[in-house]
FILO-216017 format. One record per residue: x, z, y of N, C-alpha, C, CB in turn; residue number from 1; residue in one letter. Coordinates in steps of 0.02 Angstrom, whole numbers, m for minus. Last residue first. Glycine has a CB too. Layout:
! FILO-216017
PT | n_c1 | n_c3 | n_c2 | ca_c1 | ca_c3 | ca_c2 | c_c1 | c_c3 | c_c2 | cb_c1 | cb_c3 | cb_c2 | i | aa
PT | X | Z | Y | X | Z | Y | X | Z | Y | X | Z | Y | NUM | A
...
//
This chain:
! FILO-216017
PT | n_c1 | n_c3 | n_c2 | ca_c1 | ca_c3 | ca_c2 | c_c1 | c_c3 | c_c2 | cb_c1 | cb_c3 | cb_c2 | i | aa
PT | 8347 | 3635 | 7581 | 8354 | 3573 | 7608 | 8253 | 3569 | 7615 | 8408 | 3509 | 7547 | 102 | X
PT | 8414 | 3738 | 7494 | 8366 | 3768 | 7535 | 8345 | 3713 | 7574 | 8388 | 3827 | 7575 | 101 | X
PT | 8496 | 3668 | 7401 | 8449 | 3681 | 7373 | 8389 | 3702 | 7422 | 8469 | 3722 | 7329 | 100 | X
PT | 8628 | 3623 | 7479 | 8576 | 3582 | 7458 | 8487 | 3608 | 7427 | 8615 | 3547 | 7403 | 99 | X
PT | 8649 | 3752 | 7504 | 8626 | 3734 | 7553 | 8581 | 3660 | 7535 | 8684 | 3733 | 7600 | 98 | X
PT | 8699 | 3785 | 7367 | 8632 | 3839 | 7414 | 8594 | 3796 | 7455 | 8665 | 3905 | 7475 | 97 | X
PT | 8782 | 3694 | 7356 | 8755 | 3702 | 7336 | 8692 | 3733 | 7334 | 8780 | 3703 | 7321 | 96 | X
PT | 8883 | 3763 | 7450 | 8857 | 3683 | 7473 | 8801 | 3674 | 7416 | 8929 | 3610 | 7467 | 95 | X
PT | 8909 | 3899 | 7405 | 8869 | 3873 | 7470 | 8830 | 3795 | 7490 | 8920 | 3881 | 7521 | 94 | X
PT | 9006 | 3932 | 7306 | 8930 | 3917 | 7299 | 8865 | 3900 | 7357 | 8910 | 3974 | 7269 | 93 | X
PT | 9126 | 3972 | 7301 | 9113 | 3900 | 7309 | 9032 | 3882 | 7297 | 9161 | 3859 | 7256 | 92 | X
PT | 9108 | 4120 | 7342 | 9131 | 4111 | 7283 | 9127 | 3996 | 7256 | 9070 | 4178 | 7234 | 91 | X
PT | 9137 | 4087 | 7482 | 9190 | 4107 | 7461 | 9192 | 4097 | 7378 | 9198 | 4173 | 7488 | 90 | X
PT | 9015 | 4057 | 7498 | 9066 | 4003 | 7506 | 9125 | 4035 | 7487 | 9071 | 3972 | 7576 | 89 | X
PT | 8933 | 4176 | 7457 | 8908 | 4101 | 7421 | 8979 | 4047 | 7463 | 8796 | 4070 | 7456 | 88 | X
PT | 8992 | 4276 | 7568 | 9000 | 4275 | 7475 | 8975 | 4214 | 7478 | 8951 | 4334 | 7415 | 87 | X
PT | 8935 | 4215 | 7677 | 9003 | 4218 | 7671 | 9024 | 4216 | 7584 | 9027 | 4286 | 7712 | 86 | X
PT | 8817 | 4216 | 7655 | 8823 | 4153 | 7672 | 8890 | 4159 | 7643 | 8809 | 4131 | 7746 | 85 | X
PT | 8795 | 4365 | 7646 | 8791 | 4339 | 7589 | 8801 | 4264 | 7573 | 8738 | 4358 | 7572 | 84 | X
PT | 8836 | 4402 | 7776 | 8880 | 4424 | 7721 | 8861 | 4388 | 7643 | 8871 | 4509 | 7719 | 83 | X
PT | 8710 | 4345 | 7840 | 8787 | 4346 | 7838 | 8844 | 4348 | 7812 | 8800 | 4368 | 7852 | 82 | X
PT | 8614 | 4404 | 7783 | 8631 | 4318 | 7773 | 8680 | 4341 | 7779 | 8612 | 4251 | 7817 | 81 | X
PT | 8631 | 4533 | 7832 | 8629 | 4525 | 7774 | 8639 | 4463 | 7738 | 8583 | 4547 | 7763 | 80 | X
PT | 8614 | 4508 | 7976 | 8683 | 4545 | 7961 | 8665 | 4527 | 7882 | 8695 | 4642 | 7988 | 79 | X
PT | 8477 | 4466 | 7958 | 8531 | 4440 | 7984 | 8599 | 4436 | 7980 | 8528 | 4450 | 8020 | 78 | X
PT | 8411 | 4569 | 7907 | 8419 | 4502 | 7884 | 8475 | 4461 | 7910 | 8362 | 4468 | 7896 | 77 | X
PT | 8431 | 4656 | 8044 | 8454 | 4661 | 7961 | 8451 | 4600 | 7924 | 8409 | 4710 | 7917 | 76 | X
PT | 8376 | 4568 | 8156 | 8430 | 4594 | 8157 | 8470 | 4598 | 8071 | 8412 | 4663 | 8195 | 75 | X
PT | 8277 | 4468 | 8182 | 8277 | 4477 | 8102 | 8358 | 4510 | 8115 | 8265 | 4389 | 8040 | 74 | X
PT | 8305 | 4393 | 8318 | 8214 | 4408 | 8275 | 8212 | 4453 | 8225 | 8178 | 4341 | 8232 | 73 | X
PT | 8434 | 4386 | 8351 | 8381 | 4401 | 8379 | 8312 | 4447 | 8357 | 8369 | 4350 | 8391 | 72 | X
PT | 8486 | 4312 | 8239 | 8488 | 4409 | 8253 | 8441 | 4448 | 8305 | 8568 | 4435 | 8287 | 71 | X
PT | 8474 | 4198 | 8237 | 8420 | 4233 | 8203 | 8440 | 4300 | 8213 | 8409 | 4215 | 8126 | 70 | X
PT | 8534 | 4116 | 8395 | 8538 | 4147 | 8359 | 8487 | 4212 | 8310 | 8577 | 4153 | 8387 | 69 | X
PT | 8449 | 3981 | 8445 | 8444 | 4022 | 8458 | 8472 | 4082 | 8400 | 8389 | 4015 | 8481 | 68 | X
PT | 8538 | 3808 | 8469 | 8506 | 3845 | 8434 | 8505 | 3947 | 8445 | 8535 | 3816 | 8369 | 67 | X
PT | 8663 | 3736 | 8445 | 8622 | 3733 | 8533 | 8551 | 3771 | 8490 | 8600 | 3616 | 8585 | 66 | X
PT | 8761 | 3727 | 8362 | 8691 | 3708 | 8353 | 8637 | 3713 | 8391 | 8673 | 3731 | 8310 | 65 | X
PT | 8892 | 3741 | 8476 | 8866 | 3696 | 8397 | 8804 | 3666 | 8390 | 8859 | 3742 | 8332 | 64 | X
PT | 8867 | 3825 | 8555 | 8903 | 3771 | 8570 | 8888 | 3719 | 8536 | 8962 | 3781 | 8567 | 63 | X
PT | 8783 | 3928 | 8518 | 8768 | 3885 | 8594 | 8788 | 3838 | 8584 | 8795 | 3901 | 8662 | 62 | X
PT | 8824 | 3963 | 8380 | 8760 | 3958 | 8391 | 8750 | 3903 | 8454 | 8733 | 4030 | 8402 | 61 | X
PT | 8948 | 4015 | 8423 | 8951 | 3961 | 8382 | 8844 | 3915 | 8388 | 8985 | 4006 | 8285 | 60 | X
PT | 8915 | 4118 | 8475 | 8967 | 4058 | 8523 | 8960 | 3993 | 8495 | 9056 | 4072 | 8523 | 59 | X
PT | 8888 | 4184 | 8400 | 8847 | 4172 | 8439 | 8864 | 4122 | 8507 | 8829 | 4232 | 8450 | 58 | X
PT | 8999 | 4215 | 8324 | 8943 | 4189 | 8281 | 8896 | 4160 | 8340 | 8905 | 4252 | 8231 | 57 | X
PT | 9101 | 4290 | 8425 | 9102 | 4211 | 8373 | 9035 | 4184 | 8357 | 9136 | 4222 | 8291 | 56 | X
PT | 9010 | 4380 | 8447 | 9054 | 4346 | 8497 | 9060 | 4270 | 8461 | 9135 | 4389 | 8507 | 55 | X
PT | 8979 | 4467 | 8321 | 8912 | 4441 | 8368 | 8946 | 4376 | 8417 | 8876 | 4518 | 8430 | 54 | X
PT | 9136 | 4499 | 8291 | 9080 | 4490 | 8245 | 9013 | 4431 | 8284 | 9050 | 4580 | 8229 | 53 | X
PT | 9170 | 4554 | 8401 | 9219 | 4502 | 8377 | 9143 | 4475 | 8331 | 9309 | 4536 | 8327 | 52 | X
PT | 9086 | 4647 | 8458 | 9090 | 4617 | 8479 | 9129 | 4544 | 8461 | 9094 | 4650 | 8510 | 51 | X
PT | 9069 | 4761 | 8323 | 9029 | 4696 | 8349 | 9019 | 4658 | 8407 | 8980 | 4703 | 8343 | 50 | X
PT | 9218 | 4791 | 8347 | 9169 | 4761 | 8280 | 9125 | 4715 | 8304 | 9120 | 4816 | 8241 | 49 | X
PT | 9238 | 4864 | 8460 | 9253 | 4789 | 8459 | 9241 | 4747 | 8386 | 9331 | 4784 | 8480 | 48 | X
PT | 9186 | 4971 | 8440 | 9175 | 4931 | 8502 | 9173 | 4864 | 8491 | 9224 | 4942 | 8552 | 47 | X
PT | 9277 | 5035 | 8352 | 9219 | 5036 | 8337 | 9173 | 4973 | 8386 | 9201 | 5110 | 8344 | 46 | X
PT | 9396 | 5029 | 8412 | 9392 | 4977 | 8355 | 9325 | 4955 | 8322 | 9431 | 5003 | 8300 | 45 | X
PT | 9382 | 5134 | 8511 | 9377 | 5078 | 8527 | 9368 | 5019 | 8461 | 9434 | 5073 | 8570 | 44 | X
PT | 9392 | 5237 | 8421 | 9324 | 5230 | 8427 | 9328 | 5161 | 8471 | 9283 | 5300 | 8461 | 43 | X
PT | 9524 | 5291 | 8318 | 9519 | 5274 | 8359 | 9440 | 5225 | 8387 | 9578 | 5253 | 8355 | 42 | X
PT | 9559 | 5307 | 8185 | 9517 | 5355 | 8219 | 9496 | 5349 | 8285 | 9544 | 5409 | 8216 | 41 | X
PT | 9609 | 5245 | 8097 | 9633 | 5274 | 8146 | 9609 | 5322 | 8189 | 9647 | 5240 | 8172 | 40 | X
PT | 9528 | 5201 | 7998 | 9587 | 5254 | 7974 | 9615 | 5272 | 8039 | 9652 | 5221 | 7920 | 39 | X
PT | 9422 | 5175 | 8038 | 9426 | 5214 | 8001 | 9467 | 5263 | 7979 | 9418 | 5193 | 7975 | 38 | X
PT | 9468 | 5050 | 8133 | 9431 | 5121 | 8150 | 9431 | 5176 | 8123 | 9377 | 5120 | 8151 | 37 | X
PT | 9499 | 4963 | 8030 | 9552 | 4995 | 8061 | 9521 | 5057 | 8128 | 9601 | 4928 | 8091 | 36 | X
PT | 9378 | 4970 | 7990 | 9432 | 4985 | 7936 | 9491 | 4994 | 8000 | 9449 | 4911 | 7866 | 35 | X
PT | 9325 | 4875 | 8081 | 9296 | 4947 | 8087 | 9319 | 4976 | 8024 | 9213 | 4952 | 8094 | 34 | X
PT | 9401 | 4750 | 8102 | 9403 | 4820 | 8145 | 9362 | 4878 | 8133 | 9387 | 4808 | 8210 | 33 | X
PT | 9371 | 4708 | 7972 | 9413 | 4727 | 7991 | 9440 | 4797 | 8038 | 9418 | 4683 | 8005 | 32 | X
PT | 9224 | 4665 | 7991 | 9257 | 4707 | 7951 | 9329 | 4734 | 7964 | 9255 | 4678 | 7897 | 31 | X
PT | 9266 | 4584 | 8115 | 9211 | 4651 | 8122 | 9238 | 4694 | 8058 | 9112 | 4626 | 8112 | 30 | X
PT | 9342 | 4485 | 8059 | 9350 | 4528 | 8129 | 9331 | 4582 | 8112 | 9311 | 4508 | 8193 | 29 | X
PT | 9227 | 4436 | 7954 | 9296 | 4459 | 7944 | 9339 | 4518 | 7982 | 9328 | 4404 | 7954 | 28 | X
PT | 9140 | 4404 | 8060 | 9119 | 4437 | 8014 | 9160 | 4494 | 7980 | 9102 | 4395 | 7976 | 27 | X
PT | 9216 | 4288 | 8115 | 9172 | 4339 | 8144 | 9158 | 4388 | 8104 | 9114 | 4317 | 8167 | 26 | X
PT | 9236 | 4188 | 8025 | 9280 | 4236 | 8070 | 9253 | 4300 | 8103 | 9305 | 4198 | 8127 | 25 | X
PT | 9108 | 4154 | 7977 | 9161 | 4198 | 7943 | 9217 | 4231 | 7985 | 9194 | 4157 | 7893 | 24 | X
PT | 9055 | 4115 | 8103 | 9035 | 4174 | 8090 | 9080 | 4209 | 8019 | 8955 | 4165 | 8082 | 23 | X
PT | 9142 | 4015 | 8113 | 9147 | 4061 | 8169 | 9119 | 4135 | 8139 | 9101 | 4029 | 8236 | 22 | X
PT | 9113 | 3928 | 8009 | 9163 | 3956 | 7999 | 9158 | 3995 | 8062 | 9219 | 3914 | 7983 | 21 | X
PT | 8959 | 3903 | 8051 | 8971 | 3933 | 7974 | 9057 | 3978 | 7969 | 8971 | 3849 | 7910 | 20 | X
PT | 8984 | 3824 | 8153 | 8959 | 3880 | 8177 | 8970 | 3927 | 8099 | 8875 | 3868 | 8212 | 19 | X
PT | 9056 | 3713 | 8082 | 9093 | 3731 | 8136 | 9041 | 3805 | 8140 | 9098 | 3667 | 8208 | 18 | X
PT | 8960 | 3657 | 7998 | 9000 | 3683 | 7988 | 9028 | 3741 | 8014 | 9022 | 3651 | 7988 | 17 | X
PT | 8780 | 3655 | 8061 | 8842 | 3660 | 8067 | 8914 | 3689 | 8047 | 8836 | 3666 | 8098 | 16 | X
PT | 8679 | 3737 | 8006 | 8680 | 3668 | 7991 | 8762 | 3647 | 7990 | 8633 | 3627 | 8048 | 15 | X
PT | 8612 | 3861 | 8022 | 8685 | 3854 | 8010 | 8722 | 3786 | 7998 | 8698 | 3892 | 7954 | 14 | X
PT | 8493 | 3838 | 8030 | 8529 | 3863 | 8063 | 8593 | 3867 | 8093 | 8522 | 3887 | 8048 | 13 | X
PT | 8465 | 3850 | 7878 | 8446 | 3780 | 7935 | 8471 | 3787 | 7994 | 8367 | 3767 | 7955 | 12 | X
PT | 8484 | 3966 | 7827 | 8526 | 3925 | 7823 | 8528 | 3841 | 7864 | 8526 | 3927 | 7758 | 11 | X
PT | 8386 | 4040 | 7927 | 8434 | 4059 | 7934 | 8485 | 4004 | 7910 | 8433 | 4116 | 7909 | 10 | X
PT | 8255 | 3981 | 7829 | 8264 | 3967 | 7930 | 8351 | 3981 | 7918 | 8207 | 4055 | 8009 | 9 | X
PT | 8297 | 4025 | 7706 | 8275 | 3935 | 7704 | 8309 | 3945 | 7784 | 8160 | 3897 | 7694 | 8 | X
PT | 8288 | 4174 | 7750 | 8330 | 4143 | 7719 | 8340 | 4055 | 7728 | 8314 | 4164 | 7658 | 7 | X
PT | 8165 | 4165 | 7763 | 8189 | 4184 | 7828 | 8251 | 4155 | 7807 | 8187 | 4264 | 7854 | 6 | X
PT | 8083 | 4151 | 7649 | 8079 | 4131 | 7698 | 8125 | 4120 | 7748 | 8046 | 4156 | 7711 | 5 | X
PT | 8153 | 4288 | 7577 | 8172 | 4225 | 7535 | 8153 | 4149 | 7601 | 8108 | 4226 | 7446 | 4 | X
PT | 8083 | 4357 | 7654 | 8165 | 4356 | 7657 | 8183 | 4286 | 7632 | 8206 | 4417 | 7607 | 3 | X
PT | 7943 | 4307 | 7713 | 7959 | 4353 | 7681 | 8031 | 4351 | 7677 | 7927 | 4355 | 7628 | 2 | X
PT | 7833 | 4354 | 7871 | 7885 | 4312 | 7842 | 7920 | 4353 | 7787 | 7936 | 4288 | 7896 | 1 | X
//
């Protein structure tokens, strides 16, 4: 499978709003806490990155799209949609992506 592939699966995935905004929360979280790891120094913040991060997104996955989360199969790809789902809606370019990967 090639990225540009996995990509099409990953945004089919995401069908659901509701699981799209969990994993921004999620994501957000994670960044977060591992900036406030950074400067504190404190290794629990490290802990709870990817648990706020994986927690949401994969909550969102059961509840939502009753669908098997792609971190499973495609860990890096995964974490890499992620952040790049997040950029394409933040810069308003998502509904547009999403029409296009249809």
């Amino acid at each position: 499978m090639t990225y540009p592939e996995f990509w099409r699966r990953y945004l089919a995935a995401h069908a659901d709003p509701r699981t799209r905004v969990l994993h921004y929360l999620g994501s957000s979280l994670a960044v977060g806490a591992l900036v406030a790891g950074g400067i504190s120094r404190d290794w629990r913040w490290l802990v709870a990155a990817p648990v706020a991060g994986y927690g949401l997104a994969w909550f969102g996955h059961f509840a939502f799209e009753h669908n098997r989360p792609e971190t499973f199969g495609h860990p890096a790809w995964s974490l890499v949609s992620d952040f790049r789902m997040l950029g394409l809606f933040l810069a308003g370019r998502l509904k547009k992506e999403l029409r296009h990967e249809q």
